[in-house]
Z-matrix of the N, CA and C atoms (Angstrom, degrees):
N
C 1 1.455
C 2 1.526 1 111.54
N 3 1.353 2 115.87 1 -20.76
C 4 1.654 3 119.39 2 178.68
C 5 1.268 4 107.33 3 -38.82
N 6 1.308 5 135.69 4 116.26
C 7 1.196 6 130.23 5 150.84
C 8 1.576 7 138.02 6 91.94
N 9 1.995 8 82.12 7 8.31
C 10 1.628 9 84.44 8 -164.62
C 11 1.816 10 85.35 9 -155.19
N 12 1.153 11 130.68 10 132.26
C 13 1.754 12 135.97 11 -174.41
C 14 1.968 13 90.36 12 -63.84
N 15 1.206 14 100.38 13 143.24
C 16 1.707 15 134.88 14 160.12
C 17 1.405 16 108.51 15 -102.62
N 18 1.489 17 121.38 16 146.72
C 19 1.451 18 107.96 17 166.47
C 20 1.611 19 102.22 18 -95.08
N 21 1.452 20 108.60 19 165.94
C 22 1.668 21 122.40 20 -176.79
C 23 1.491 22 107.49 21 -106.29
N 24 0.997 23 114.78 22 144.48
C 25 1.446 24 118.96 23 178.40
C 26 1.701 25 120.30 24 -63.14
N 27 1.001 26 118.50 25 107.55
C 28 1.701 27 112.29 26 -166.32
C 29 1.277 28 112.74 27 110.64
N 30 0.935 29 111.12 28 -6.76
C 31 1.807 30 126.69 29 -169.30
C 32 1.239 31 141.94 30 111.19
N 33 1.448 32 135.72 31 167.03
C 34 1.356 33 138.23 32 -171.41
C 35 1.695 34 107.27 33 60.82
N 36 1.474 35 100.82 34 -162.71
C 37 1.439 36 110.04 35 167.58
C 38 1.309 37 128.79 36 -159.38
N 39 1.416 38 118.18 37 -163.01
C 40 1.162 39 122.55 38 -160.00
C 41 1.386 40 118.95 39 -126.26
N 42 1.909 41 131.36 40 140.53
C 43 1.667 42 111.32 41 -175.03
C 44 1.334 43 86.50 42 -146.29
N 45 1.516 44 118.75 43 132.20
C 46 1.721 45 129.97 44 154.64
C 47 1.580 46 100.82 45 -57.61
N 48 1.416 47 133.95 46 116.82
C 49 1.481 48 120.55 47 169.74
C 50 1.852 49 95.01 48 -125.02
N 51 1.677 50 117.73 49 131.76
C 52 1.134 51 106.31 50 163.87
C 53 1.605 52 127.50 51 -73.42
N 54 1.231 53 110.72 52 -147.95
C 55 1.585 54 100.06 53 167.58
C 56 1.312 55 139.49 54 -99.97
N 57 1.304 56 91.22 55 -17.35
C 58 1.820 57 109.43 56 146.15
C 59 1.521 58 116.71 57 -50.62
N 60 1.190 59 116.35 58 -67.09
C 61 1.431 60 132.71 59 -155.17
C 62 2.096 61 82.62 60 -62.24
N 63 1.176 62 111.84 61 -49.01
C 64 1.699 63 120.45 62 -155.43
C 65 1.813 64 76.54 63 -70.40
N 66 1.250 65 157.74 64 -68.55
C 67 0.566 66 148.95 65 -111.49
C 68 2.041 67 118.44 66 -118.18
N 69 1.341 68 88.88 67 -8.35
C 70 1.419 69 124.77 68 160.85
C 71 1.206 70 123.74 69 -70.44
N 72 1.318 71 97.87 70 -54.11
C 73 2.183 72 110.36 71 -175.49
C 74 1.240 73 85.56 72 -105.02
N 75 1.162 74 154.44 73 21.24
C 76 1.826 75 133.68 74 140.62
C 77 1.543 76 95.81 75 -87.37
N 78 1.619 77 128.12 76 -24.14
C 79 1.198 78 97.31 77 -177.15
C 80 1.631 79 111.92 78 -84.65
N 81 1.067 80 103.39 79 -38.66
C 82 1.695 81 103.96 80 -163.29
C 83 1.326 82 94.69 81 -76.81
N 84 1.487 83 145.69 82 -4.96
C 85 1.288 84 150.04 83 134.54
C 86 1.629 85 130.01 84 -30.32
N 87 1.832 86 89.78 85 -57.36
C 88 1.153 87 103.41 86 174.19
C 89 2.265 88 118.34 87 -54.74
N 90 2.115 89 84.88 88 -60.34
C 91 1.287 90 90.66 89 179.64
C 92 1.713 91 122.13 90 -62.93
N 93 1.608 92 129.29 91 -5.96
C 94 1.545 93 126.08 92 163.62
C 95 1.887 94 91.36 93 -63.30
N 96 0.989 95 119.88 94 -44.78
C 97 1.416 96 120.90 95 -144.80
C 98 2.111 97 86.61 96 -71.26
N 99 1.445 98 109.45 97 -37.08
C 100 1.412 99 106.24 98 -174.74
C 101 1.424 100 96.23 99 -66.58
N 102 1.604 101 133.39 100 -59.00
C 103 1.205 102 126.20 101 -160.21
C 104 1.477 103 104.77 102 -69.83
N 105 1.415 104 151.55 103 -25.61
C 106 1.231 105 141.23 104 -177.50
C 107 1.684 106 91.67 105 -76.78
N 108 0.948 107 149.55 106 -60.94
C 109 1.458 108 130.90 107 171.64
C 110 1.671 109 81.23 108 135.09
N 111 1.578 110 104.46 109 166.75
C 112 1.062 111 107.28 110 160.00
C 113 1.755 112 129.81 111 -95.24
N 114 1.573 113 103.77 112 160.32
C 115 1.566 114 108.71 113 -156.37
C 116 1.555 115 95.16 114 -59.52
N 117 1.491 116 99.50 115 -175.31
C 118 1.408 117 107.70 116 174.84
C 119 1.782 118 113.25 117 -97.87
N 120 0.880 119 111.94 118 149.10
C 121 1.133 120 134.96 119 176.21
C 122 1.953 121 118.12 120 -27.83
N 123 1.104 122 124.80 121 98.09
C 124 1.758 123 104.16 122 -160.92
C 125 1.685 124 105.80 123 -65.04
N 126 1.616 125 100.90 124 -23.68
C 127 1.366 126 80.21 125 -170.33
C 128 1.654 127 106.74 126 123.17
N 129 1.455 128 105.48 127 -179.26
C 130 1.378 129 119.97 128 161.59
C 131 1.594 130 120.77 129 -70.29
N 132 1.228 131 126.76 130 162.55
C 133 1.092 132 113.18 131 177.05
C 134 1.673 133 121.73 132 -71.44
N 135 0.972 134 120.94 133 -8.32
C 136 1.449 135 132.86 134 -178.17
C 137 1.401 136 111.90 135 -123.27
N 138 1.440 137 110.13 136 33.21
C 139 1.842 138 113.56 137 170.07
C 140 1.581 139 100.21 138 -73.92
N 141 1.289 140 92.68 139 160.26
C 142 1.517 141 120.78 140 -176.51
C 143 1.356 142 96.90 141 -76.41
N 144 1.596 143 106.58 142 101.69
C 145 1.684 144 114.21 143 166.41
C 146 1.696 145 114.94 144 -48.82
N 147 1.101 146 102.15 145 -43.84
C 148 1.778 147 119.43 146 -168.05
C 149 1.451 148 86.38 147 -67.93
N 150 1.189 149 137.66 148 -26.85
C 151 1.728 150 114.89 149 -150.29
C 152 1.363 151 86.85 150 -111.91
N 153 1.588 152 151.55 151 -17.73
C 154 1.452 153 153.32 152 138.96
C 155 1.477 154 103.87 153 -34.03
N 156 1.301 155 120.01 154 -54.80
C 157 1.426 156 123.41 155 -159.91
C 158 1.573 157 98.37 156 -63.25
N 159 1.487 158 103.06 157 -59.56
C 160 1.597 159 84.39 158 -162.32
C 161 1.926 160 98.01 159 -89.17
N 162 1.024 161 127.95 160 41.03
C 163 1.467 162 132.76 161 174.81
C 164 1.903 163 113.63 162 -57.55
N 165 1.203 164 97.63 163 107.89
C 166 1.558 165 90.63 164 170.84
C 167 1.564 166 142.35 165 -37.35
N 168 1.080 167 118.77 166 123.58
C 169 1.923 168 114.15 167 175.65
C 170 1.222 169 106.48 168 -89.32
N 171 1.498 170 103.68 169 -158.46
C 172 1.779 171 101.79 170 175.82
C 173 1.533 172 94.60 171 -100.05
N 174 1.394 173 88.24 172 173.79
C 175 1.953 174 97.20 173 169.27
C 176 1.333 175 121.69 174 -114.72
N 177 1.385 176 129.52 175 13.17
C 178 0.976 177 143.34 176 -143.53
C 179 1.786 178 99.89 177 -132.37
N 180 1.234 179 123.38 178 124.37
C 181 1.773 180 100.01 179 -173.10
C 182 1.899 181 92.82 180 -102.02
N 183 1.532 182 86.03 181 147.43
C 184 1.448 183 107.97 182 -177.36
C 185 1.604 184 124.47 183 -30.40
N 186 1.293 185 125.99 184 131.23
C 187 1.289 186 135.70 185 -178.30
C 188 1.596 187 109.45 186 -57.64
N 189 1.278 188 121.42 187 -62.17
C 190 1.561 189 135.27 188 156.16
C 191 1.531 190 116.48 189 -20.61
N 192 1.403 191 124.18 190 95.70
C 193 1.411 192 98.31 191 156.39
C 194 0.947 193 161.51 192 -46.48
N 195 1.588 194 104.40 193 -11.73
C 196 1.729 195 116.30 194 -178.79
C 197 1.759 196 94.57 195 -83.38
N 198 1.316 197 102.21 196 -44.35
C 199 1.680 198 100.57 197 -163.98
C 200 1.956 199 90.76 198 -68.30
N 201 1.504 200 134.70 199 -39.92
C 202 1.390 201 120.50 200 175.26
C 203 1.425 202 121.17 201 -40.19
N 204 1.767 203 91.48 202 -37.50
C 205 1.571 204 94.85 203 172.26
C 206 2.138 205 138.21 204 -58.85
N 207 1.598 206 83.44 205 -49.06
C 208 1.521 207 87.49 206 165.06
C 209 1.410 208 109.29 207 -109.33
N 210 1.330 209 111.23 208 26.17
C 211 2.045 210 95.43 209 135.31
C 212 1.133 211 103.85 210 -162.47
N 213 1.869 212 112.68 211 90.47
C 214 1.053 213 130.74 212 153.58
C 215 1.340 214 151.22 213 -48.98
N 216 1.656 215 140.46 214 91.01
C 217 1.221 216 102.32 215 -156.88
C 218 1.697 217 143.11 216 -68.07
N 219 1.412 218 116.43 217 154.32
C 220 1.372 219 124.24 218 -163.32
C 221 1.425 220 87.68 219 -44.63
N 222 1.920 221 126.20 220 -78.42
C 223 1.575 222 104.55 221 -143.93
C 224 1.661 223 106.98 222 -104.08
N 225 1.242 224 120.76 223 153.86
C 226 1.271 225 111.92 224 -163.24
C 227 1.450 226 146.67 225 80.75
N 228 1.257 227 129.19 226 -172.17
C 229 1.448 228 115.65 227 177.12
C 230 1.552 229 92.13 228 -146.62
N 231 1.451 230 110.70 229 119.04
C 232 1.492 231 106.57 230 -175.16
C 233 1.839 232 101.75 231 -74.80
N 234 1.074 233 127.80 232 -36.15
C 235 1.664 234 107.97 233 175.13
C 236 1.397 235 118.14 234 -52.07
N 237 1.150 236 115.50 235 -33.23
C 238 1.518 237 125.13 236 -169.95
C 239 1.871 238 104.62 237 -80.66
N 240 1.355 239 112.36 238 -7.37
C 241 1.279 240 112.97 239 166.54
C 242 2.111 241 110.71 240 86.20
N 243 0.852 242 120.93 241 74.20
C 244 1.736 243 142.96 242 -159.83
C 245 1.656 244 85.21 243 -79.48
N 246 1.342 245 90.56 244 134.08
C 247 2.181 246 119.30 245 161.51
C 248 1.251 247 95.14 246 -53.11
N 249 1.314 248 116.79 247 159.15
C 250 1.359 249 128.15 248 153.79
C 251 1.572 250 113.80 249 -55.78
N 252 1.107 251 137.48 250 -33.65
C 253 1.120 252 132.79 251 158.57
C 254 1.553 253 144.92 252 -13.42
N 255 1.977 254 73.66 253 -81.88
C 256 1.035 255 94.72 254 161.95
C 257 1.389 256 142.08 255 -69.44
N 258 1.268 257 111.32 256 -46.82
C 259 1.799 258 122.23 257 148.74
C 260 1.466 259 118.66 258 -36.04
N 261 1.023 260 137.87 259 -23.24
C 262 1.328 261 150.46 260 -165.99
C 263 1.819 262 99.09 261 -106.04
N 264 1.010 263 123.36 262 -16.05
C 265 1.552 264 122.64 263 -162.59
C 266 1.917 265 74.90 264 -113.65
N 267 1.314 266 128.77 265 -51.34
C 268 1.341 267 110.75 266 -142.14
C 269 1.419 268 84.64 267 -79.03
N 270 1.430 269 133.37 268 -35.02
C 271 1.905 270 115.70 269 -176.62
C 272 1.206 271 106.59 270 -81.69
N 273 1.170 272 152.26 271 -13.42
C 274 1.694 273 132.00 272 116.33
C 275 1.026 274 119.23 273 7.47
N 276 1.075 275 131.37 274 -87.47
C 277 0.990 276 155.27 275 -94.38
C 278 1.904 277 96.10 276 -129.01
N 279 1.702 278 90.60 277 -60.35
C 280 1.546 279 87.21 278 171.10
C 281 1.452 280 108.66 279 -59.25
N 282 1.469 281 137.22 280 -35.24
C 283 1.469 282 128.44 281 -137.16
C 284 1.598 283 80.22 282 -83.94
N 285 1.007 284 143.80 283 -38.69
C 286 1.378 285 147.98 284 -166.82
C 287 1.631 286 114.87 285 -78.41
N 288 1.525 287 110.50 286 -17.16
C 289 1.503 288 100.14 287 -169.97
C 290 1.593 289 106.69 288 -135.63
N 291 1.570 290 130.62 289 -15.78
C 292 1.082 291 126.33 290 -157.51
C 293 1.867 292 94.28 291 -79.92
N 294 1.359 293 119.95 292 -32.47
C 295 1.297 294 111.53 293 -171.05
C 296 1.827 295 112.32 294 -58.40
N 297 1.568 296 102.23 295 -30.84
C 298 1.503 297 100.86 296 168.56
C 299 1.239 298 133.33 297 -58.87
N 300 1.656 299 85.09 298 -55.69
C 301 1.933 300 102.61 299 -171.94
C 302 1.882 301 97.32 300 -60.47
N 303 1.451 302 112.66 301 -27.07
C 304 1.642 303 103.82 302 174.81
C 305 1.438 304 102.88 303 -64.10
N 306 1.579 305 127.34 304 -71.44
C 307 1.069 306 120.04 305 -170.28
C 308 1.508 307 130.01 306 -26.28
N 309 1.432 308 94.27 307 -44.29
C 310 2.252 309 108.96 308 -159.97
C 311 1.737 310 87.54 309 -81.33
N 312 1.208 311 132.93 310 -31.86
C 313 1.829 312 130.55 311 179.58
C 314 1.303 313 83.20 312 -66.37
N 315 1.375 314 123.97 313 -59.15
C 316 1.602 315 91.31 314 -151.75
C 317 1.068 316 103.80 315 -105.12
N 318 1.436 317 151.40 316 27.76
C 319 1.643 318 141.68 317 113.08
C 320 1.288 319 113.52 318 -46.54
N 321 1.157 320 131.90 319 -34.54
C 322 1.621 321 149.54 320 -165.12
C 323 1.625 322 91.17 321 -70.41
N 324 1.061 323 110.79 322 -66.87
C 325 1.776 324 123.33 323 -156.11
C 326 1.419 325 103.32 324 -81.87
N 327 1.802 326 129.83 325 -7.23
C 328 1.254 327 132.69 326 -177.85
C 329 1.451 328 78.55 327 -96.36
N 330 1.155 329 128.32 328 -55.50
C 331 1.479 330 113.67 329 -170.48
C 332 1.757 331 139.25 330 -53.13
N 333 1.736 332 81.60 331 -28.99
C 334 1.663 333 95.61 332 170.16
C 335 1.907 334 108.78 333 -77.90
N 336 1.589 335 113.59 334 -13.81
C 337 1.170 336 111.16 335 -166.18
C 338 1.864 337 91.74 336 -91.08
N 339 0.891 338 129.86 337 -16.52
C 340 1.661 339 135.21 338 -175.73
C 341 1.095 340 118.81 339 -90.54
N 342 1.555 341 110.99 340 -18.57
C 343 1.740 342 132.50 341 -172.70
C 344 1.892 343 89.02 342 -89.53
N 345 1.078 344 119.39 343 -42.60
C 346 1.310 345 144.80 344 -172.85
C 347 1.803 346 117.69 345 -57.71
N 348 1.319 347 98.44 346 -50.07
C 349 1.557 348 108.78 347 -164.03
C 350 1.993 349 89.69 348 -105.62
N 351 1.185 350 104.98 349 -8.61
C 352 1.800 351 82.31 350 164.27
C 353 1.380 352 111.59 351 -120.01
N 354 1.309 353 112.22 352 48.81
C 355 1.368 354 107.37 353 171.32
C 356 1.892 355 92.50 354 -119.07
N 357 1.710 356 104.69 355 150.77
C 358 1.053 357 99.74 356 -161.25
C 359 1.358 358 99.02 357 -126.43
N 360 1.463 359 123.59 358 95.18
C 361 1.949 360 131.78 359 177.21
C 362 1.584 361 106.51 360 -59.47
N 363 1.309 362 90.88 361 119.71
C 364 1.990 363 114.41 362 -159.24
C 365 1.700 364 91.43 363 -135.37
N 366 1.167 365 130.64 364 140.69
C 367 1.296 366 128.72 365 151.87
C 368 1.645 367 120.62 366 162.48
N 369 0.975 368 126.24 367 -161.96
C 370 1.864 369 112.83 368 -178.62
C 371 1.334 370 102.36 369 -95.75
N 372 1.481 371 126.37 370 161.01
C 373 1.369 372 144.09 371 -120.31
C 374 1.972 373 84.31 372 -79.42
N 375 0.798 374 124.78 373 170.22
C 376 1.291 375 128.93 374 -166.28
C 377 1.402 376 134.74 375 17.54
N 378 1.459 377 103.45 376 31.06
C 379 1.752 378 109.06 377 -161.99
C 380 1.787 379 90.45 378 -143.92
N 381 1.600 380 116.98 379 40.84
C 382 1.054 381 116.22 380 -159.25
C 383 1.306 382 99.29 381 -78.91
N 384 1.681 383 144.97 382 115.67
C 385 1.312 384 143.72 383 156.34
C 386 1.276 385 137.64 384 -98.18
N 387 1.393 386 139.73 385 175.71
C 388 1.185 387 138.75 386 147.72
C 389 1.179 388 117.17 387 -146.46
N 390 1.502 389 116.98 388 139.61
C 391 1.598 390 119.99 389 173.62
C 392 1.241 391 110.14 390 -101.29
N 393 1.373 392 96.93 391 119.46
C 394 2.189 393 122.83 392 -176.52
C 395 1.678 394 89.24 393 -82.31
N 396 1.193 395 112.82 394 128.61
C 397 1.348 396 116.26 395 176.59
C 398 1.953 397 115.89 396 -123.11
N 399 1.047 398 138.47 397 84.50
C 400 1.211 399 150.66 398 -171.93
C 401 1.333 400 124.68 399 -84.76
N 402 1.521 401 101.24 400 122.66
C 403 1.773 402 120.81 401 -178.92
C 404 1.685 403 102.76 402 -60.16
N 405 1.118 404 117.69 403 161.34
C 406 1.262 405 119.79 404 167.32
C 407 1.893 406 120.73 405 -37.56
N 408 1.444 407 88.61 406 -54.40
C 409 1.576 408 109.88 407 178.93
C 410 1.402 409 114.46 408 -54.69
N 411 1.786 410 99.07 409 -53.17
C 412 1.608 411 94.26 410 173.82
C 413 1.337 412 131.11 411 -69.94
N 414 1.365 413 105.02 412 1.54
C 415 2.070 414 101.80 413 -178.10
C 416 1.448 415 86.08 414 -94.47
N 417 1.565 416 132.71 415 -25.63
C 418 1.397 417 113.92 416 -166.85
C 419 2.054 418 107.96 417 -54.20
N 420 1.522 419 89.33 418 -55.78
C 421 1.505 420 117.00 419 172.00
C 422 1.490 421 104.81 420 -34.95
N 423 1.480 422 114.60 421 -69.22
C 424 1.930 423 109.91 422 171.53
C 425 1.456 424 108.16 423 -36.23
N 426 0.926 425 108.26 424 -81.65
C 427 1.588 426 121.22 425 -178.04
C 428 1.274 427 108.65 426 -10.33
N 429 1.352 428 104.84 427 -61.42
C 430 1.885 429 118.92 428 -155.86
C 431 1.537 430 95.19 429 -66.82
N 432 1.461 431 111.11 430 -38.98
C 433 1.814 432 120.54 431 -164.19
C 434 1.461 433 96.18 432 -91.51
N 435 1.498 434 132.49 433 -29.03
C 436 1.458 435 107.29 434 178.80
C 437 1.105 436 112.30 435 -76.72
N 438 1.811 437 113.47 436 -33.83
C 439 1.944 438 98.77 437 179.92
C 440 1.487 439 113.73 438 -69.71
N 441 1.734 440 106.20 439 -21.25
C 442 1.492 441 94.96 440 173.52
C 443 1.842 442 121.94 441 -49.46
N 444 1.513 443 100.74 442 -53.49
C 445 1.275 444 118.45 443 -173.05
C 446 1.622 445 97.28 444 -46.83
N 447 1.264 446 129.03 445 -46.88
C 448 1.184 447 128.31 446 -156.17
C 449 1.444 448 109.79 447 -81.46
N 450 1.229 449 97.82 448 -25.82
C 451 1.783 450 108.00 449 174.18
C 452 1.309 451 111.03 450 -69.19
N 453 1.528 452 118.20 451 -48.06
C 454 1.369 453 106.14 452 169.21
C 455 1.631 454 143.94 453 -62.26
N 456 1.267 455 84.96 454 -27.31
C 457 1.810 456 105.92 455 -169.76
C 458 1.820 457 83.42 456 -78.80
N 459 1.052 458 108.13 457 -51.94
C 460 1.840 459 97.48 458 -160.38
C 461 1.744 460 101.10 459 -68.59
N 462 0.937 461 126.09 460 -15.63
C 463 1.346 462 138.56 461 163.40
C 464 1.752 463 123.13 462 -66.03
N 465 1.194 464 108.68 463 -60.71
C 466 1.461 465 97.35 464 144.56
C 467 1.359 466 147.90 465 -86.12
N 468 1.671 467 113.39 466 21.62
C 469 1.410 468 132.45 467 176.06
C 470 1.793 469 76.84 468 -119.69
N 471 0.671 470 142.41 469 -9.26
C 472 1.659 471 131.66 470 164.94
C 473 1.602 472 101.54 471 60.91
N 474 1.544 473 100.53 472 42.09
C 475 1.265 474 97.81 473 173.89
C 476 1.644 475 104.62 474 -90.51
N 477 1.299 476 127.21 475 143.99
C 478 1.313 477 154.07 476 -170.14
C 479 1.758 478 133.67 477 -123.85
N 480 1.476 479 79.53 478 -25.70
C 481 1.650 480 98.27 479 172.99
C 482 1.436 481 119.06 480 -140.08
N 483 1.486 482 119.48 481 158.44
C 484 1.727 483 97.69 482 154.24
C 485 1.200 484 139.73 483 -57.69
N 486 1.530 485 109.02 484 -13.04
C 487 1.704 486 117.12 485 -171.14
C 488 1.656 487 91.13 486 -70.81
N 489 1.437 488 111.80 487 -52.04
C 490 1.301 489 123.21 488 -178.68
C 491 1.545 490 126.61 489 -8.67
N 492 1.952 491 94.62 490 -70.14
C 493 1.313 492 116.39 491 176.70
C 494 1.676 493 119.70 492 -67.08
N 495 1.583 494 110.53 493 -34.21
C 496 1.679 495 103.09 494 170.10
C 497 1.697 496 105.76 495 -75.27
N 498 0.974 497 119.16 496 -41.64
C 499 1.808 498 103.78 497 173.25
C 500 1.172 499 110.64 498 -50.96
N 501 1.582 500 127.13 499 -39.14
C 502 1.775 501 113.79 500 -176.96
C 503 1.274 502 92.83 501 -68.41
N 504 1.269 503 130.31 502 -32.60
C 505 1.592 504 105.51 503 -153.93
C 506 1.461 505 111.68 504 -64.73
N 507 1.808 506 122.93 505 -41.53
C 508 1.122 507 104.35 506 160.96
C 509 1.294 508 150.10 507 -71.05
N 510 1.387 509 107.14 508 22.54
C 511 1.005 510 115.44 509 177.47
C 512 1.895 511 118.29 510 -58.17
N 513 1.298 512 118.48 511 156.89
C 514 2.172 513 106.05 512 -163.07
C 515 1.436 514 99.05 513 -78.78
N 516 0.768 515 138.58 514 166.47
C 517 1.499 516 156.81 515 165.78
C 518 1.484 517 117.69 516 -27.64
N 519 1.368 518 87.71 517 -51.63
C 520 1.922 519 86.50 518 -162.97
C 521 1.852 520 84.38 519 -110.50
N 522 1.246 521 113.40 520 68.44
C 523 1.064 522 126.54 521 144.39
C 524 1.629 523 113.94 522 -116.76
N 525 1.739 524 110.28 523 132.94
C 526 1.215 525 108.00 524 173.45
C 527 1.389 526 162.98 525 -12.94
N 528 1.795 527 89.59 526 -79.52
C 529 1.726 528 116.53 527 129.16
C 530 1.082 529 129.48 528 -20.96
N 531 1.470 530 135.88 529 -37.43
C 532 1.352 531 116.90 530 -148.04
C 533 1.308 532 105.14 531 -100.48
N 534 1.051 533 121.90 532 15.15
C 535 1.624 534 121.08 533 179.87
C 536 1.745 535 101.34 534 -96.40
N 537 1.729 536 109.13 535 -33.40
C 538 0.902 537 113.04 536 -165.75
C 539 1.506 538 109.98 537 -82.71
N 540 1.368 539 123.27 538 -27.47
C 541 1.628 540 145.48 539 -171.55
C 542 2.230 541 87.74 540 -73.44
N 543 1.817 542 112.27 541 -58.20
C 544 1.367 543 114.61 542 177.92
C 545 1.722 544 101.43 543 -42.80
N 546 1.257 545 117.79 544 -53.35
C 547 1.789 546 119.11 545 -177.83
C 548 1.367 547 102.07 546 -35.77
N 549 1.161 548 104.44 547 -93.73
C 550 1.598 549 131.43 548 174.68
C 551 1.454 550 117.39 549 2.49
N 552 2.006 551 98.30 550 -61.08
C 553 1.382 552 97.88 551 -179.02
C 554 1.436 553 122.87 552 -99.12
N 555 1.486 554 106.28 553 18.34
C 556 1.820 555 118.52 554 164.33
C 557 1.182 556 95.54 555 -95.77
N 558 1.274 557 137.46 556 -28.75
C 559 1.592 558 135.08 557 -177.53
C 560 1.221 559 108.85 558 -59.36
N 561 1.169 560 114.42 559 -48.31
C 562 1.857 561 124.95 560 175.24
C 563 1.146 562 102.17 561 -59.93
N 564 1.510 563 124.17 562 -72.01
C 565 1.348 564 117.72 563 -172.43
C 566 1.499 565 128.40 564 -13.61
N 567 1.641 566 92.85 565 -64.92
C 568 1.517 567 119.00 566 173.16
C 569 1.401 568 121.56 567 -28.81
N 570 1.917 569 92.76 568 -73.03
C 571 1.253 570 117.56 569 -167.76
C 572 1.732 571 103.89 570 -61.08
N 573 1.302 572 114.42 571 -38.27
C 574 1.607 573 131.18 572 164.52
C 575 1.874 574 113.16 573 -28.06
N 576 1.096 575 79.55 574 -76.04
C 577 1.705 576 106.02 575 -167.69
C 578 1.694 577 107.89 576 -63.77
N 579 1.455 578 100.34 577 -31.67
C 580 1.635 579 106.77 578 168.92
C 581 1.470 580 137.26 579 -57.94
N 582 1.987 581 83.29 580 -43.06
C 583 1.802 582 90.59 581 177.07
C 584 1.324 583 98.68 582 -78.96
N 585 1.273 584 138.36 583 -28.09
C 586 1.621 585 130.23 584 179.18
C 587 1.348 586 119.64 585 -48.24
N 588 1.543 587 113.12 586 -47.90
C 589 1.089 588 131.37 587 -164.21
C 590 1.817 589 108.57 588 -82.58
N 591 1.437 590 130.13 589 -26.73
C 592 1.008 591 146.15 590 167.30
C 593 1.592 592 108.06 591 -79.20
N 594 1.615 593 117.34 592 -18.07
C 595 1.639 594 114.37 593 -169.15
C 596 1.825 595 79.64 594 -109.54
N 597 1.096 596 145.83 595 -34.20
C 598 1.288 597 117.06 596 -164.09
C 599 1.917 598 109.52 597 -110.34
């Protein structure tokens, strides 16, 4: 189970994480949770649910590439240069939906950070572990936050392709990157071993 999700009998699954590993994905957990920004404000206790719901977003998709990444617009590809049309349909579209798709990432990624801080690394002197054990619901939540994680990191490794990610990997040691390219491809792993474990 080291290092890679098991499925559980009845559902969800299961991951050996040491305290590195636990202490790795709470951070870069933490920092998605800085770059999605914080939520908006709920309000009074008696705000108008209906007037939240249909609450305006922006129309404009994010300057940041990591944030272009997890909120892409619906029609078109703005590098590739979008019709008026189409540009006009995708901030629609965003102004109506990005405030959600923000919300459910960062409930998602608070949730992986809570799954995180009550797990308790117990074991003999350098063999320190813990087994993360996940409800159905909560691997959905991983899922959503590991491809996030992966969206971002490959976004500022400006990775674009798969060739992308095996050229960083050789990149030498005491190159910058390469800690961040090593993230990336434990992020997959994860996210890898997760859908297996949820598909079998």
């Amino acid at each position: 189970m080291a290092g890679h999700f098991e499925p559980l009998s009845g559902g969800g699954a299961a991951v050996a994480l040491d305290e590195v590993e636990v202490s790795i994905l709470r951070s870069l957990t933490v920092q998605l949770l800085e770059l999605i920004g914080p939520g908006d404000a709920a309000g009074p206790e008696g705000a108008d649910p209906l007037a939240r719901l249909f609450a305006e977003g922006p129309s404009e998709p994010p300057s940041d590439p990591a944030l272009a990444r997890l909120f892409p617009d619906a029609y078109g590809d703005p590098g590739a240069g979008q019709d008026p049309q189409q540009r006009a349909y995708a901030a629609e579209f965003r102004r109506y939906t990005e405030n959600d798709l923000r919300d459910r990432k960062r409930e998602d990624a608070l949730a992986v950070v809570r799954s995180l801080d009550a797990l308790t690394v117990a074991g003999a002197a350098g063999d320190d572990v813990a087994v993360l054990r996940l409800t159905p619901e909560d691997c959905r939540r991983w899922l959503g936050t590991l491809n996030d994680l992966r969206l971002t990191i490959g976004a500022r490794l400006e990775i674009t392709h798969e060739d992308d990610s095996e050229a960083l990997l050789r990149l030498p040691d005491d190159d910058a990157r390469k800690p961040m390219v090593m993230a990336h491809l434990w992020l997959g792993g994860l996210q890898e071993t997760l859908v297996d474990a949820l598909m079998g």
